[in-house]
C-alpha positions as CSV (number, residue, x, y, z in Angstrom):
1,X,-44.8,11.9,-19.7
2,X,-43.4,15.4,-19.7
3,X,-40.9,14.7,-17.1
4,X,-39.6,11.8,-19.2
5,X,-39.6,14.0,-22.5
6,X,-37.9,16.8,-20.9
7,X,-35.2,14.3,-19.1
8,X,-34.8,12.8,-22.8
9,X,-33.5,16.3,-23.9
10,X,-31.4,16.9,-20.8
11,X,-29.5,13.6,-21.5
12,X,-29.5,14.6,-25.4
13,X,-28.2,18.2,-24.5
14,X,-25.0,16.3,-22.6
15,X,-24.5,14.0,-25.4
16,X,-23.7,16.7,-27.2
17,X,-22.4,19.4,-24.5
18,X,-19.0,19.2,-26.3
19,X,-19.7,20.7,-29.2
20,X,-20.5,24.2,-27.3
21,X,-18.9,24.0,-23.8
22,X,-19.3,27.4,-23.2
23,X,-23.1,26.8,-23.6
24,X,-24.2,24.0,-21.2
25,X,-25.7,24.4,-17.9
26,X,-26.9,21.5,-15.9
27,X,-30.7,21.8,-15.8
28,X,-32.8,21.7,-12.3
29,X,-33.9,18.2,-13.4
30,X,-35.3,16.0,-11.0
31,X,-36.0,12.3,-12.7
32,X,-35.1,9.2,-14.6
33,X,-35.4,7.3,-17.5
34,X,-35.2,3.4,-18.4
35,X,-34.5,0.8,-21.0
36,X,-33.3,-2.4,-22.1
37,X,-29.9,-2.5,-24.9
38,X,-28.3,-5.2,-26.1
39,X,-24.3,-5.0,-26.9
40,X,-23.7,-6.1,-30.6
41,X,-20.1,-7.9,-29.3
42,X,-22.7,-10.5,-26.8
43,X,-25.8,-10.9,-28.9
44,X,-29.0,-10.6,-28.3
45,X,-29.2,-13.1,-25.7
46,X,-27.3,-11.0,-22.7
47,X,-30.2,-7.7,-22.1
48,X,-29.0,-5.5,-20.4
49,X,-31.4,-3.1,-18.6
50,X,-30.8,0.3,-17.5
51,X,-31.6,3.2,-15.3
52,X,-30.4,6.8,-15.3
53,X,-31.6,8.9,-12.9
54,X,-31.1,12.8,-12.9
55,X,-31.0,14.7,-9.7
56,X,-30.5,18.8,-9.3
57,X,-26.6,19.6,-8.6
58,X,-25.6,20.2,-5.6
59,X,-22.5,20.8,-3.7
60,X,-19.9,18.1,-3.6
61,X,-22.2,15.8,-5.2
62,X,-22.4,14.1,-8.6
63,X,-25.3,14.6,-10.4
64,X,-26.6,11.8,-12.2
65,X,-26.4,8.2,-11.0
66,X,-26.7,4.8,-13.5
67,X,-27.9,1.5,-12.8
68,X,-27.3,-1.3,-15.0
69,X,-28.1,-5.0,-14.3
70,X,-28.4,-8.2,-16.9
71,X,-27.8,-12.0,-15.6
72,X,-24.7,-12.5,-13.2
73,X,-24.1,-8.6,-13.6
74,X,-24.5,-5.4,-11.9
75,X,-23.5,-2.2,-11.7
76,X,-24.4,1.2,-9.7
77,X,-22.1,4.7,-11.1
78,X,-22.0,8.3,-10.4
79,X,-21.4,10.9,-12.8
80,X,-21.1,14.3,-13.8
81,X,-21.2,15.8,-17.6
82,X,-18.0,17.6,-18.9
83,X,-18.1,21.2,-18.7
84,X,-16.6,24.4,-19.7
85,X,-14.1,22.0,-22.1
86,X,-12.9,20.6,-18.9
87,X,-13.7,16.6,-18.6
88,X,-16.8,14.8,-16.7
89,X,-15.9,12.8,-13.4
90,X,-17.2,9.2,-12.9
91,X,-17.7,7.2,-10.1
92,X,-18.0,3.3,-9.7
93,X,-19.6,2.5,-6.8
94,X,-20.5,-0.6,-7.0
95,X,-20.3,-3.4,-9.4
96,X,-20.3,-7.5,-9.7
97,X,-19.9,-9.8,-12.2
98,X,-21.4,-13.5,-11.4
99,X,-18.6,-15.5,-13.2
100,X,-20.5,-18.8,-13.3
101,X,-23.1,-16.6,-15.5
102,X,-20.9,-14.5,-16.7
103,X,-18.3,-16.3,-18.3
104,X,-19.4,-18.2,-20.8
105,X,-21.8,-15.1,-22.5
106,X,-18.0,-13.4,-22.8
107,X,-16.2,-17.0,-23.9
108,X,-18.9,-17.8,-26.3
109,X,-18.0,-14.3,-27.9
110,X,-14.6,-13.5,-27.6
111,X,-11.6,-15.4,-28.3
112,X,-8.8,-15.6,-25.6
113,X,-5.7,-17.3,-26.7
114,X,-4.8,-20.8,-24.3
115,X,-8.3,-20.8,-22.9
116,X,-9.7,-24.3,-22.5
117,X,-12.8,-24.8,-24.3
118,X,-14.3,-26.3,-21.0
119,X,-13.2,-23.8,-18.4
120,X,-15.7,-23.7,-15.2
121,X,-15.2,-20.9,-12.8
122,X,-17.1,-20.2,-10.0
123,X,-16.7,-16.8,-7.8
124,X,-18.1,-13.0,-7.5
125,X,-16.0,-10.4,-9.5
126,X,-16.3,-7.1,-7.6
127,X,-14.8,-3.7,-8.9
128,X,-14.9,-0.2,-7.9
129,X,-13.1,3.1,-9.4
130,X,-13.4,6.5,-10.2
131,X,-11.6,9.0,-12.6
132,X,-13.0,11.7,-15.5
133,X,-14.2,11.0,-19.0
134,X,-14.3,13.4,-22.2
135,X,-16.5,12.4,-25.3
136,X,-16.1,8.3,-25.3
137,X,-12.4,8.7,-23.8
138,X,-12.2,7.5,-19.7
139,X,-9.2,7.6,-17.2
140,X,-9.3,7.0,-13.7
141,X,-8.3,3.9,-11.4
142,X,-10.3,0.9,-10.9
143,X,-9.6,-1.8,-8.4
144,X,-10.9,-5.5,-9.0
145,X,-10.8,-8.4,-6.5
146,X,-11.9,-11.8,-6.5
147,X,-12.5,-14.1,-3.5
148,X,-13.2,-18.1,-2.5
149,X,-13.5,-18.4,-6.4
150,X,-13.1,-22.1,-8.3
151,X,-11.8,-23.1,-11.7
152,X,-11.5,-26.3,-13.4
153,X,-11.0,-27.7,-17.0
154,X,-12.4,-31.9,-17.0
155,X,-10.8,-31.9,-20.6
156,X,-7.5,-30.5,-18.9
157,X,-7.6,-32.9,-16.0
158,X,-6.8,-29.7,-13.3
159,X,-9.1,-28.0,-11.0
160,X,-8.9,-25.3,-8.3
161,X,-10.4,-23.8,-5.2
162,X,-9.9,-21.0,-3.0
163,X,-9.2,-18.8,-6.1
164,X,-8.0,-14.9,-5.0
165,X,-7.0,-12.4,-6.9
166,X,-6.9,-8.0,-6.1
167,X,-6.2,-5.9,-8.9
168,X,-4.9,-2.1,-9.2
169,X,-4.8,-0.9,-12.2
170,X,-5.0,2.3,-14.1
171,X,-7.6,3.7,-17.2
172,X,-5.5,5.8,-19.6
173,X,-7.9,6.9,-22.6
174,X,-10.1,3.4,-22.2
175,X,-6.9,1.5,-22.1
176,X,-6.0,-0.1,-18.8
177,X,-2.5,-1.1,-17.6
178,X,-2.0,-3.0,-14.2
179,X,-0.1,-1.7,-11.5
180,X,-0.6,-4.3,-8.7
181,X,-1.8,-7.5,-8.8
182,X,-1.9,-10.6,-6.0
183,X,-3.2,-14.1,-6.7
184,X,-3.7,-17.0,-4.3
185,X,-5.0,-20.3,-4.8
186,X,-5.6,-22.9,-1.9
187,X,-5.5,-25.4,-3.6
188,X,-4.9,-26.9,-7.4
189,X,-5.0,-30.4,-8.9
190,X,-3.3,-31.0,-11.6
191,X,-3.0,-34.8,-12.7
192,X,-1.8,-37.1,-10.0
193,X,-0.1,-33.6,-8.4
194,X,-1.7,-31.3,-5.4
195,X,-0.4,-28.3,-4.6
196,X,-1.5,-25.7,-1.6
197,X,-1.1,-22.0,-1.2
198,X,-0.1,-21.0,-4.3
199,X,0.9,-17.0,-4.2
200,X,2.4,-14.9,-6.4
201,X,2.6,-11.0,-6.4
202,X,3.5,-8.7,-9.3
203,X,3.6,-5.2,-10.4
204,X,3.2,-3.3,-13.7
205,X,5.6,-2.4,-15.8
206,X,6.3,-0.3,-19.4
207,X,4.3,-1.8,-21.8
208,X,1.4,-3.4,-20.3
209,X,3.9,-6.5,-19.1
210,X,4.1,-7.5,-15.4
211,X,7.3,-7.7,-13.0
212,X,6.4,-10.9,-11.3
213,X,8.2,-10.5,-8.2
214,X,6.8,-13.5,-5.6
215,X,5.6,-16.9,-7.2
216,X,5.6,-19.6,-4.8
217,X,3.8,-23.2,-4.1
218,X,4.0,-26.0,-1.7
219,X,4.3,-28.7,-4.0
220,X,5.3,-32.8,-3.1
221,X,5.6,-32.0,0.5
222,X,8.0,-29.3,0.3
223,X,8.3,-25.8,-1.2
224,X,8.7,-24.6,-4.7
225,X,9.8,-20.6,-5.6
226,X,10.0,-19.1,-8.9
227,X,12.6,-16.5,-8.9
228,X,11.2,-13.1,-10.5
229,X,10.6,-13.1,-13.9
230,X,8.6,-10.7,-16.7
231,X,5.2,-11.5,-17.8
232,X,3.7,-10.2,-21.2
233,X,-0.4,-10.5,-21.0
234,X,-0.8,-10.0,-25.0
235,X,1.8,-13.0,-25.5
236,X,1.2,-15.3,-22.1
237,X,4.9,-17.1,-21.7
238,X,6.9,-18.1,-18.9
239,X,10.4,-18.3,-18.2
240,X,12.4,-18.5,-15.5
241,X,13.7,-20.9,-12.7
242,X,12.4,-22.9,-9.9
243,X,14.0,-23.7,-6.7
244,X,13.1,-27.0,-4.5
245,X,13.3,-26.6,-1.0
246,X,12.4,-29.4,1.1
247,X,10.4,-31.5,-1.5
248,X,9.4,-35.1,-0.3
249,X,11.3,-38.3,-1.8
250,X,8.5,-40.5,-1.0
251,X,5.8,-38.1,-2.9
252,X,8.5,-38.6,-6.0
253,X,8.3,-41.7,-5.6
254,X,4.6,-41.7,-6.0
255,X,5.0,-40.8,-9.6
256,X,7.3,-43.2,-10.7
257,X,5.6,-46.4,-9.0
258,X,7.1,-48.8,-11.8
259,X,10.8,-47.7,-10.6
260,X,10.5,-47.0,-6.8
261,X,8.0,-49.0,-4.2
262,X,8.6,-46.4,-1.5
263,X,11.3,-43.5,-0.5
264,X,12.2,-41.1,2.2
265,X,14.4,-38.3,2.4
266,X,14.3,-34.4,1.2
267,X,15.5,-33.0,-2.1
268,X,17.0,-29.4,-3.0
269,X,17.3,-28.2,-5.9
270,X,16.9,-25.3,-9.1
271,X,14.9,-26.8,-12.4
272,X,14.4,-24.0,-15.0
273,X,10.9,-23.6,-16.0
274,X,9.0,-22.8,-19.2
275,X,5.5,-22.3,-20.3
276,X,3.3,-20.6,-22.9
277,X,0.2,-20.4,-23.9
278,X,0.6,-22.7,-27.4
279,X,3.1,-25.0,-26.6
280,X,1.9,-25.3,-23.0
281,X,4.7,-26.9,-20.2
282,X,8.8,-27.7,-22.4
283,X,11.2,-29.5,-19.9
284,X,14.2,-27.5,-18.9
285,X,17.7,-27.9,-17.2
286,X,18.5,-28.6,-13.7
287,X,19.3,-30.8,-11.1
288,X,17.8,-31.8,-7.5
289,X,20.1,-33.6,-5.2
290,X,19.1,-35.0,-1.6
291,X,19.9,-33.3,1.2
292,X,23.0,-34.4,3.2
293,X,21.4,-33.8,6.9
294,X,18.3,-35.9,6.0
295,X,18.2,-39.9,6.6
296,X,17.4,-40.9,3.5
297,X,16.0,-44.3,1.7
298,X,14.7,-45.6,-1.7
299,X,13.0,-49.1,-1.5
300,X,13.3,-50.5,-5.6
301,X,9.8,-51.6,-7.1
302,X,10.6,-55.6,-8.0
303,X,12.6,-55.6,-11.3
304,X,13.8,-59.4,-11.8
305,X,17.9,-58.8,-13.2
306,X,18.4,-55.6,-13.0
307,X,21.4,-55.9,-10.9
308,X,21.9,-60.5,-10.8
309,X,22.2,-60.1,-14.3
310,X,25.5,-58.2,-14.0
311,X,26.7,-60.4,-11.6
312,X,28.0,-63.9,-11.9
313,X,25.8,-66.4,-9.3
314,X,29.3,-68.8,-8.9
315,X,32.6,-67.3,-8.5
316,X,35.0,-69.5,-10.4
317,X,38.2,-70.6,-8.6
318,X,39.7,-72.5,-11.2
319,X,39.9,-71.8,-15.1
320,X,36.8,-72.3,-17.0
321,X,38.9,-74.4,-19.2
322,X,39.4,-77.0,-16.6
323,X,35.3,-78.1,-17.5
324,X,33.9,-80.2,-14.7
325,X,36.9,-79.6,-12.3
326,X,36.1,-75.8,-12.7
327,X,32.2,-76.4,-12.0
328,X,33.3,-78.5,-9.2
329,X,35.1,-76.2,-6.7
330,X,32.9,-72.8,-7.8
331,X,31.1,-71.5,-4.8
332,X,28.5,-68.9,-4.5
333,X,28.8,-65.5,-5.0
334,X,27.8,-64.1,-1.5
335,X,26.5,-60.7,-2.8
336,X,24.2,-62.5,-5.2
337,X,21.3,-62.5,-2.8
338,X,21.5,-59.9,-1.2
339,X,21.6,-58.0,-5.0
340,X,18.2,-60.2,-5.8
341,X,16.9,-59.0,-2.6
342,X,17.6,-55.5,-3.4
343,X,16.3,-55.8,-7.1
344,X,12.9,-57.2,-6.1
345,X,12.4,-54.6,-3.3
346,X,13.0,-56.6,-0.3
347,X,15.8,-55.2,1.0
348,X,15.9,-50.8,1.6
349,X,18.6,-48.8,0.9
350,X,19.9,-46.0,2.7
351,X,20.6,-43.3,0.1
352,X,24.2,-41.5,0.5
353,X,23.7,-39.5,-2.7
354,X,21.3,-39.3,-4.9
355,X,21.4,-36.0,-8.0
356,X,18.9,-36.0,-10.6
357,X,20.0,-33.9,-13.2
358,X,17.6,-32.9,-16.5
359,X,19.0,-32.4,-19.8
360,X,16.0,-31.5,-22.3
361,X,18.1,-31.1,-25.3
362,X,21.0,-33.5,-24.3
363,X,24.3,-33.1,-23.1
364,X,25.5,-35.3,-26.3
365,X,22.2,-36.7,-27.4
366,X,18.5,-36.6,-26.6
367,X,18.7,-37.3,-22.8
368,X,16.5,-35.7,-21.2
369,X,17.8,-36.7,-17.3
370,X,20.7,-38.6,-15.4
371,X,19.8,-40.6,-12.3
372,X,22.8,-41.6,-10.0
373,X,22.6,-43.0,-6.9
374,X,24.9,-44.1,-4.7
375,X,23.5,-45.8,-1.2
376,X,24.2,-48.9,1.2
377,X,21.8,-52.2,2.2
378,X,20.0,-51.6,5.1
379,X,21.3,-54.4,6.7
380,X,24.9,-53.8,7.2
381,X,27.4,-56.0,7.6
382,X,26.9,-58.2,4.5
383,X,28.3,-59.0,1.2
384,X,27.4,-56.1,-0.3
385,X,28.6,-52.9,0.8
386,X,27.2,-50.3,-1.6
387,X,25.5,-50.1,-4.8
388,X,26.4,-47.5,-7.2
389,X,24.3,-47.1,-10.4
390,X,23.7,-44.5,-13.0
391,X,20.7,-44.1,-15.6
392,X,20.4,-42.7,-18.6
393,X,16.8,-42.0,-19.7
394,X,16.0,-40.4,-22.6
395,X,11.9,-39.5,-22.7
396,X,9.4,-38.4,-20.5
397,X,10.9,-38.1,-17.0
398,X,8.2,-40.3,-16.0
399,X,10.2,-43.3,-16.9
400,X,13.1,-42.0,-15.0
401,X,15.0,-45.3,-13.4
402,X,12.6,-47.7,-15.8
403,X,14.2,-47.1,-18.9
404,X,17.0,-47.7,-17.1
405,X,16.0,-50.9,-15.6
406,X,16.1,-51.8,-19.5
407,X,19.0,-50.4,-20.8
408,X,22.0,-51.4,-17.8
409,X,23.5,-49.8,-15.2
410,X,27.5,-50.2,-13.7
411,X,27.4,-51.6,-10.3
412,X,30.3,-51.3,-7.7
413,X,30.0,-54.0,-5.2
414,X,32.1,-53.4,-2.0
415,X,34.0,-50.9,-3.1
416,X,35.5,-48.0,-1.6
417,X,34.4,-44.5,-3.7
C-alpha cells in the first residue's frame, strides 16, 4: 500500500516537474501502478487498461516503462521525465492495432471523408518509434507497416487481399507528416475488373501532401502506370494520366459482350485519370490504339443490319425506271453475305487498325469516345475486301460500338484506303 502511495506521488511530482525543473530528481523508486481509463472521443465501450512501472535510473536506460492493452490493441513504451527544462525521451517498442477490432470502435467515432459505411479490413497494424516529449507536446519518428491485410466494401462491389503498406513518418509537436510510404496490394476486385500487384511508392512533401512517384497495376492482361502526380491527404483527389502497355483486346472485349463476341490483339495507349473522394471516378481524354506488331482480331456479337442495311442485296443493271425489266436482269450483290456473315459474328476479322479515342466533354458535343476500325474478312479472297466503320457513342463507354450498332456507321467495301 505504501509502495503504491509513494509511486502515486512520484508520477504526480513528474506531472508537474515543469513547473520547477531545477527541482526534480528522479526518486530510487522501484514499482508500478494500474488502472482502467476510458477515452471520451471512443466511449465507454473501448477500456483501456494500463500499467506503469517505475524502475531506479540507471545508465543508458529509460526509466519508466508503460503498458497499455484494450481489444485488438497493444502497446509496450519507454520513457524518461523531462529534466533540467530540457525534454523527456520516449520510446515505442512495441505496439499493434487488430484492425478487424479496431476499426470500427474508431469508424463508429470519427468521421473520415469517402469512407464506405461498410468497410471490412482485416490485418495487424504494427508501429514503433522514438523521439522526446515536453508537457503534452511529442516529436520523434514512428514507422508503421501493415502486412497480408484484406479490405472490402459489399455495398461498393470491390474487395482486396494481400494488402501492404510501410510508413515513415515524422512527429513534429503531435503533428505527423509522412516522409515515405509504399503500398502493395495482390490483388483487387472491382466490378467485373481484377487487377494484380498493385504498387505505388511516394514521398512527403511541404504541406503534409505526398509526391507520388511509382503507381502501377497489371490490369486486363497487360500493364497500367500512372505517371507521378501530387496527393493532398486532407482533400483526397487524383489527377494525372495513365499509360496502357500491353492490355488484352480479348479481356476488352469481355466488358462490352453486347458489341464484341471475342477479340485478340494488344492495345497501347495514355487515358488521363481523375478521382476524388466526393465525386468518386470522372472519365477523361485519351486514346488506345492496337499495336501494329500484334496479329490482331475482333469477332462482332450478332447484330442483324448493322452493315446489310447499308447495302443494297441486288445490284441493279438497268434503270429502276425500266420496272420489271430492271428486276429482271438485277443480280446479287456478292459482298452481301459475306457482310451478313460478318454482322452476325460468323465470320472474324483481322484488325489493321483499331484507335479508341475518349472525349468526356466532346470534341463538338457530348461524345464521350470514337471507335474506328479498319480490318479485313478472315477469309480472303472474297467480295469484301475491308470494312471500315466509325462510331460515335455518346454515354457510358460501356456501350462503346452498341450505340453505334443503332445509330449507323460508313462502310467502304473494296476499297483501297
Amino acid at each position: 500500500m505504501f509502495r503504491r502511495m509513494f509511486l502515486a506521488l512520484a508520477l504526480a511530482a513528474l506531472a508537474r516537474a515543469e513547473a520547477r525543473p531545477g527541482e526534480l530528481h528522479w526518486p530510487p523508486v522501484d514499482g508500478e501502478v494500474s488502472g482502467i481509463m476510458r477515452l471520451a472521443a471512443l466511449g465507454d465501450g473501448w477500456p483501456i487498461t494500463w500499467r506503469v512501472k517505475l524502475r531506479p535510473p540507471a545508465a543508458g536506460a529509460l526509466p519508466f516503462a508503460v503498458d497499455l492493452t484494450a481489444t485488438g490493441f497493444s502497446l509496450r513504451a519507454l520513457g524518461a521525465p523531462p529534466a533540467g527544462g530540457k525534454p523527456g525521451a520516449w520510446q515505442v517498442v512495441e505496439g499493434s492495432i487488430d484492425l478487424t477490432a479496431g476499426l470500427p470502435v474508431a469508424t463508429s467515432h470519427v468521421d473520415i471523408a469517402g469512407l464506405p459505411p461498410d468497410l471490412a479490413i482485416t490485418g495487424e497494424l504494427k508501429f514503433t518509434g522514438e523521439g522526446t516529449w515536453l508537457r503534452s507536446e511529442f516529436s520523434g519518428r514512428l514507422t508503421l507497416t501493415l502486412s497480408n491485410g484484406t479490405a472490402a466494401s459489399p455495398k461498393q462491389k470491390w474487395s482486396a487481399s494481400g494488402l501492404a503498406f510501410a510508413i515513415d513518418a515524422t512527429l513534429e509537436k503531435n503533428r505527423p507528416t509522412v516522409h515515405a510510404l509504399r503500398f502493395a496490394v495482390e490483388t483487387l476486385n472491382a466490378a467485373t475488373l481484377t487487377a494484380r500487384q498493385l504498387n505505388v511508392e511516394a514521398a512527403g512533401i511541404e504541406g503534409g501532401k505526398l509526391d507520388v512517384q511509382r503507381a502501377e497495376v497489371s490490369l486486363l492482361g497487360g500493364r497500367v502506370t500512372l505517371t507521378p502526380f501530387t496527393f493532398d491527404p486532407a482533400k483526397p483527389a487524383i489527377d494525372t494520366t495513365a499509360d496502357f502497355i500491353g492490355v488484352a483486346l480479348g479481356e476488352l472485349a469481355a466488358l462490352v459482350p453486347q458489341a464484341l463476341a471475342e477479340a485478340s490483339g494488344r492495345l497501347y495507349g495514355r487515358v488521363a485519370v481523375r478521382w476524388n473522394a466526393q465525386a468518386g471516378a470522372e472519365p477523361g481524354e485519351g486514346a488506345l490504339r492496337v499495336a501494329i506488331d500484334s496479329a490482331a482480331s475482333v469477332r462482332l456479337a450478332p447484330a442483324s443490319g448493322f452493315l446489310t442495311n447499308r447495302v443494297p442485296r441486288k445490284l441493279f443493271l438497268l434503270p429502276a425506271g425500266l420496272g420489271p425489266l430492271a428486276r429482271w436482269t438485277a443480280v446479287d450483290n456478292p459482298a452481301y453475305d459475306t457482310l451478313r456473315q460478318i454482322e452476325l459474328g460468323q465470320m472474324p476479322l483481322k484488325v489493321e487498325t483499331l484507335d479508341v479515342k475518349l472525349f468526356p466533354d466532346g470534341p463538338d458535343g457530348p461524345l464521350s469516345a470514337r471507335v474506328e476500325l479498319v480490318a479485313r474478312p478472315a477469309e480472303a479472297g472474297g467480295a469484301v475486301d475491308r470494312v471500315d466503320f466509325t462510331v460515335n457513342v455518346a454515354g457510358p463507354l460501356s456501350q462503346v460500338l452498341r450505340v453505334g450498332l443503332q445509330s449507323g456507321a460508313s462502310i467502304n467495301v473494296g476499297a483501297a484506303r
